[in-house]
N, C-alpha and C positions, 0 to 999 in steps of 0.2 A: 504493500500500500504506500502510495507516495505520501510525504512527511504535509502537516497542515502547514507550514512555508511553502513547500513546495506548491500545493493546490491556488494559497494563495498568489500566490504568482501567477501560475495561470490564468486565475478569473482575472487580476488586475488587466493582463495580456491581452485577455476576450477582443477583437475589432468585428467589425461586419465593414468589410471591402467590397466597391462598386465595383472595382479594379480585375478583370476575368485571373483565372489561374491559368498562366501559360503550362505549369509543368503539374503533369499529369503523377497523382501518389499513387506507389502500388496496392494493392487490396489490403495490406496488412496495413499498412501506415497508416491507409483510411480508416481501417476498421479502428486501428489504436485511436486516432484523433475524434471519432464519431464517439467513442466512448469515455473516452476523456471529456468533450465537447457535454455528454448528459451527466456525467459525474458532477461535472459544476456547478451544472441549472438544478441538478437535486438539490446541490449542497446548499446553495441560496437560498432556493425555493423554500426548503425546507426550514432554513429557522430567521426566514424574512416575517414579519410582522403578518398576522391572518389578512386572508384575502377578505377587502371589504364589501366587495363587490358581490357577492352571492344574497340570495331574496333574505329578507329578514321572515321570512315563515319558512325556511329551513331548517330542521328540526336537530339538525347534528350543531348542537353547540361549540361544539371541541375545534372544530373548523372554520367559526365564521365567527367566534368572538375576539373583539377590537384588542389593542393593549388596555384598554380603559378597565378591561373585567379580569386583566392577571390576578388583582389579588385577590375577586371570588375564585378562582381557580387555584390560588393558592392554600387562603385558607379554609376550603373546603374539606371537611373530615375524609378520610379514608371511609373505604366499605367494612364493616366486621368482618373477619375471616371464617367462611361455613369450616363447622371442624371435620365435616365427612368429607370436604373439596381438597382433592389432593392442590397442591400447588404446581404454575405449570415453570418449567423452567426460565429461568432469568434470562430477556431477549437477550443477544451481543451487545456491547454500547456501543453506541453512533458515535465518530467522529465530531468533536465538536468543530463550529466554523472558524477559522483563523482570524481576527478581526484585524492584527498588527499591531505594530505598536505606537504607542502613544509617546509626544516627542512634547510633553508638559507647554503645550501651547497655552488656553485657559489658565495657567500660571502665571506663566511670560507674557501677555494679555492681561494680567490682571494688575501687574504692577505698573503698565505703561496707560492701558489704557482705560482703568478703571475708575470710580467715583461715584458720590453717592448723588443721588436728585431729591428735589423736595418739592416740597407745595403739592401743586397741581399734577405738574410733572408726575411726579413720584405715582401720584392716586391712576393718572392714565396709563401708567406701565406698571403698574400690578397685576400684571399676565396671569391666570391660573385656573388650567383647563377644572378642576378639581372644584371649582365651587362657580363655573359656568354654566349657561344655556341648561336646555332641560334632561340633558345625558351627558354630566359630570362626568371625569373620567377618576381614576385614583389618584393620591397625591403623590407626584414626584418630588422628587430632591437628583442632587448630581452624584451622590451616594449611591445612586441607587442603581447605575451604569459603570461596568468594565470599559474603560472608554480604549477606543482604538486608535487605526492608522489616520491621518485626516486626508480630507476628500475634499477641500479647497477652505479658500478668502474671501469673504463678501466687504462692503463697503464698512459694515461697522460689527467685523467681529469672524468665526472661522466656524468649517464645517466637518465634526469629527464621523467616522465611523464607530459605533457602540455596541453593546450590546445588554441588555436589562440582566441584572443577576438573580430576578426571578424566574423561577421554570413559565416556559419552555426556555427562556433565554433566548427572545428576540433582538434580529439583526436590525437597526436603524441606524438614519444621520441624523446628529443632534447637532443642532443649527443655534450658537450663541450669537445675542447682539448685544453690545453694550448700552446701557440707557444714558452715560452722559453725554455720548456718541448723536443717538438720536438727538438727545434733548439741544445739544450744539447744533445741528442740521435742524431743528425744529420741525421734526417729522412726528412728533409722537404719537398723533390722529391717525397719521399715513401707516406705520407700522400695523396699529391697534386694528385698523381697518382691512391689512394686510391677514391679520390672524382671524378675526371674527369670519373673515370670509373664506380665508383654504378651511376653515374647521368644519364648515356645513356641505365641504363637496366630497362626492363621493362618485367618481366617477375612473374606469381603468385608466384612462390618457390623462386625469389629473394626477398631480402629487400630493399624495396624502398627506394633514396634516393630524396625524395620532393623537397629541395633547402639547400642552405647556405649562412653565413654571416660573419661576424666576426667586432671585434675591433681589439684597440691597442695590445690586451694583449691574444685573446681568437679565437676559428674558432668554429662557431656552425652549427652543421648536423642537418636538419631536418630529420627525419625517419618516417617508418612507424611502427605504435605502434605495437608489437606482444602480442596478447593478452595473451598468455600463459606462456610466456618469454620465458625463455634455456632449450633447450631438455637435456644440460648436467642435470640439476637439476633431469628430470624426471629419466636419467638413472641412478644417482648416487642415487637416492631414490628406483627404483625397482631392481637394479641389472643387470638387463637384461629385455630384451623385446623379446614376443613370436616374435614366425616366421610372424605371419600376422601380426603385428603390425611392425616389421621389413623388413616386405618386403614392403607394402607399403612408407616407409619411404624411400627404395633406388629406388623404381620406380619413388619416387617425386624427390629425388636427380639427378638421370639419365638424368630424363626430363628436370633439370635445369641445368644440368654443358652441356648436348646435346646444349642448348640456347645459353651457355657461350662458350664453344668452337666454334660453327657455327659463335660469334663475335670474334674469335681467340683472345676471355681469359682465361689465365689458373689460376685457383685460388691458388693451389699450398698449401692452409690450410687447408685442408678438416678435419675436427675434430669435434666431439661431441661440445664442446666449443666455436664453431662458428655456432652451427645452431641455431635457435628460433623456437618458433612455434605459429602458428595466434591461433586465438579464438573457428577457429574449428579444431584443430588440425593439420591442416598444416604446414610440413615442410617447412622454409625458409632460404637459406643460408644468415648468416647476417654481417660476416666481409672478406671485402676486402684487409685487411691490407699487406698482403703478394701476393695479385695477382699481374697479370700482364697482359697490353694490349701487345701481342708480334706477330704480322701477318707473321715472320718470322717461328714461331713458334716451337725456338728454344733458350733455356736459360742454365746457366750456373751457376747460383747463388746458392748458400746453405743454404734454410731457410727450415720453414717448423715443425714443429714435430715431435718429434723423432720417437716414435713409428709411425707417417704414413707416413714414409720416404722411395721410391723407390729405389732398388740398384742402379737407376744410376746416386738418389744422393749423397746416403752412398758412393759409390766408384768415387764421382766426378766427373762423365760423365756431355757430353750433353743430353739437359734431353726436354722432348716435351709436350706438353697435356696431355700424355700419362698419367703423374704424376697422375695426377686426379682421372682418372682409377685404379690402384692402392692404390690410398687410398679409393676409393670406396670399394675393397673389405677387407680394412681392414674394415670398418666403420660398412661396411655388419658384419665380423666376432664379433666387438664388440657391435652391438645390439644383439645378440644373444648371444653370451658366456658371454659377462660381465667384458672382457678386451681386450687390443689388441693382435694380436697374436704373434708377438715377442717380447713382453715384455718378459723382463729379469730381475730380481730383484738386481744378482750381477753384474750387473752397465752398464752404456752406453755403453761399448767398446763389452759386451756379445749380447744388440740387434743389434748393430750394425753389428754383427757377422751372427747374426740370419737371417738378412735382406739381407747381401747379398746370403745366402744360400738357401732364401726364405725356412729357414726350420719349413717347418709349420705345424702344430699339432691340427687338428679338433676332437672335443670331439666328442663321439659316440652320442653323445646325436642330435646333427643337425644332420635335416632332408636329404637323398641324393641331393635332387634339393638343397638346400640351398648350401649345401658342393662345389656342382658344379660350381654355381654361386661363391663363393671365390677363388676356385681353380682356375677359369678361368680368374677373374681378376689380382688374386695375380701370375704373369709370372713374372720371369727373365726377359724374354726380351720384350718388350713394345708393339714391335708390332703383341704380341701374345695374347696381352690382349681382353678378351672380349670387344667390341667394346658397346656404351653405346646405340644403335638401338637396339641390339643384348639383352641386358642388361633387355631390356624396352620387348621384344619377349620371354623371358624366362622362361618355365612353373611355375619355384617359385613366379615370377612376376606375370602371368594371370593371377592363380588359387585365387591370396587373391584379385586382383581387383575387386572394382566394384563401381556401380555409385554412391555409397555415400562414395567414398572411402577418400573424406575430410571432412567427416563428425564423425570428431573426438571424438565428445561424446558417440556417438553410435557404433563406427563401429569398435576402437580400443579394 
C-alpha cells in the first residue's frame, strides 16, 4: 500500500488536461493509473464533509447529515450488546486521509495581522453559525480541527486544509478573515452578507458553506474542500480549454447561477478566479464576496471585474441578474480563446470603450455553435440576452453532454 504522503501527493498532482495524449500507455500502466486515479476519488470522497445535496426525506441519516449534526452523532449512546449475538469480527481500518502539514500560519497571522474591534464593529462580526437562522449548527472552536497543509491567500487572511477530530473526521477548508482587516477596508456589511448568503445554498456547483465561528480577533468559514482547487490555475497552465471541456463547464455554471437567480442572487463576480473544482472535476462557484441577496432585483453599485463588466455597469446604469449573463459569455469566450474579449492592453479607459460597444472579435478558430452561444449572451441590452434555460437547451451545450459529464478524469 503506498504511504498517506505518498497518496497525498498524488491527489495534490490530480490535472484534467485539454491537451490530447500523444503517447499511447501500455494496458498495464493504464490499468495501474485507472486504479490509482479511483483510489483517490474514494479517498476524498470518502471523508469529504456529507453530501448535501441528497432529498431531505431520505431516510438513511448516516449519509446525508451536514457537519452541523456531528455531535448528535457523537454523543449518541451505543446499542446494548444482545448476549446470545455472537460478535462479528472487527472490519480492517481504513487508511486515514493525509491532510499535510500545517506551517503555523494563523500564528504568524496573528501577530502581524491581528487586533481586536469594538463598538458596532465588533457586534457585526460576531459570526456564529451555532446560535443562527433556524438550523443552528454545533459550536465550533479552532480546537476543535487537526488543521492541515494550506490551500491559499485571500485579501484578509488564509485558507487551510483541516480536518474535525470528531468521528467521522471530516475533510474541509477553513477559511480565516481577520476582522481589523475588514473593519480597515470597511467591508463589515459586505463580509456579513457574504456568509448569510453561501449559508442558505445548497446546490452541487455551489461551494458549500458548512458553518462559522469566530473570536476576539478572527471569523472562520467552514467550507467545503475542492479537491482540485482553482480552475484559474488549470486555465493559466493550458491556455485555453477545448470546446467540450468548455462547454461542459458553462452548462454546470448555467445550472448554478439558474439556482442563484430562482433565490434572487446575483453574484455579480463571475471570473475564472472565483471558480474551484471538486475531485471529479466539477465546477463550483466559490466566492461570494461581491454578491448580493436583492428580491428587488435591481442594483446600482460598481464592482465586479473589469474585463466581465456589462455596459450597464461600464456606463453606470441600473443593472439586474442580467449581469451574470453577461459574464457568462465572457467566461464562455475565455475558456476557449485564452482571454477575455475586450481586453485591451492600452489600458482601462480602451476596455472600457470596448465594453460599451460590445465590440467583439471571435477568432475563426470557435466552433459556429460556440460563436452563437457568446454572441447571444454578450447583448447590449440585457434583456436580449440569452436566457440561462435557453443556455442549458443549446446544441453547443447537448452535443458534449453526457452522463458522466462530472466525471472529470475521464471525460474532460
Amino acid at each position: 500500500m503506498a504511504s498517506i504522503n505518498s497518496v497525498t501527493r498524488q491527489i495534490a498532482a490530480l490535472e484534467i488536461s485539454s491537451k490530447p495524449n500523444t503517447t499511447r500507455p501500455t494496458t498495464t500502466n493504464h490499468q495501474k493509473k485507472s486504479s490509482q486515479d479511483a483510489s483517490k476519488i474514494k479517498l476524498l470522497n470518502k471523508y469529504a464533509a456529507p453530501n448535501p445535496f441528497v432529498p431531505t426525506h431520505t431516510k438513511s441519516s448516516s449519509s446525508v447529515s451536514s457537519v452541523a449534526t456531528v455531535k448528535q452523532q457523537v454523543s449518541r449512546p451505543p446499542s446494548p450488546t444482545k448476549p446470545q449475538q455472537k460478535s462479528k469480527p472487527a472490519a480492517p481500518a481504513q487508511p486515514s486521509f493525509d491532510i499535510g502539514k500545517y506551517d503555523g500560519g494563523f500564528e504568524l497571522d496573528q501577530e502581524s495581522r491581528g487586533g481586536k474591534v469594538y463598538g458596532d464593529a465588533a457586534k457585526e462580526l460576531a459570526l456564529d453559525s451555532s446560535v443562527s437562522g433556524p438550523h443552528p449548527t454545533r459550536e465550533w472552536h479552532l480546537t476543535d480541527f487537526d488543521m492541515g497543509r494550506p490551500l491559499g491567500k485571500g485579501k484578509f487572511g488564509r485558507v487551510y486544509m483541516v480536518r474535525t477530530k470528531v468521528e467521522p473526521h471530516f475533510i474541509l477548508a477553513l477559511k480565516c478573515l481577520y476582522k481589523k482587516e475588514i473593519v480597515e477596508s470597511r467591508v463589515e456589511k459586505q463580509i456579513r452578507r457574504e456568509i448569510e448568503i453561501q449559508q442558505n445554498l445548497r446546490h452541487p456547483h455551489v461551494l458549500r458553506l458548512y458553518g462559522y465561528f469566530h473570536d476576539e480577533q478572527r471569523i472562520f468559514l467552514m467550507l467545503e474542500f475542492a479537491g482540485k482547487g482553482e480552475l484559474y490555475k488549470q486555465l493559466t497552465k493550458y491556455g485555453r480549454f477545448s470546446e467540450k471541456r468548455s462547454s461542459r463547464y458553462i452548462d454546470q455554471m448555467a445550472d448554478a447561477l439558474g439556482y442563484l437567480h430562482a433565490k434572487h442572487v446575483i453574484h455579480r463576480d463571475i471570473k475564472p478566479e472565483n471558480l474551484l473544482l471538486g475531485i471529479n472535476g466539477e465546477l463550483k462557484i466559490g466566492d461570494f464576496g461581491w454578491s448580493v441577496h436583492a428580491p428587488g432585483n435591481r442594483r446600482t453599485t460598481l464592482c465586479g471585474t473589469l474585463d466581465y463588466l456589462p455596459p450597464e455597469m461600464v456606463e453606470g446604469r441600473d443593472h439586474s441578474e442580467k449581469v451574470d449573463l453577461w459574464a457568462l459569455g465572457v467566461l464562455t469566450y475565455e475558456f476557449i480563446v485564452g482571454n477575455p474579449p475586450f481586453e485591451d492592453m492600452s489600458g482601462y479607459n480602451a476596455t472600457y470603450k470596448r465594453i460599451a460597444k460590445v465590440d467583439l472579435r471571435i477568432p475563426n478558430t470557435v466552433s459556429p455553435e460556440a460563436r452563437d452561444v457568446i454572441t447571444r449572451l454578450l447583448q447590449y441590452d440585457p434583456e436580449k440576452r440569452l436566457a440561462l434555460s435557453e443556455v442549458r437547451k443549446h446544441p453547443w451545450i447537448v452535443k458534449h453532454r453526457s452522463k458522466d459529464s462530472l466525471s472529470g478524469l475521464t471525460s474532460y
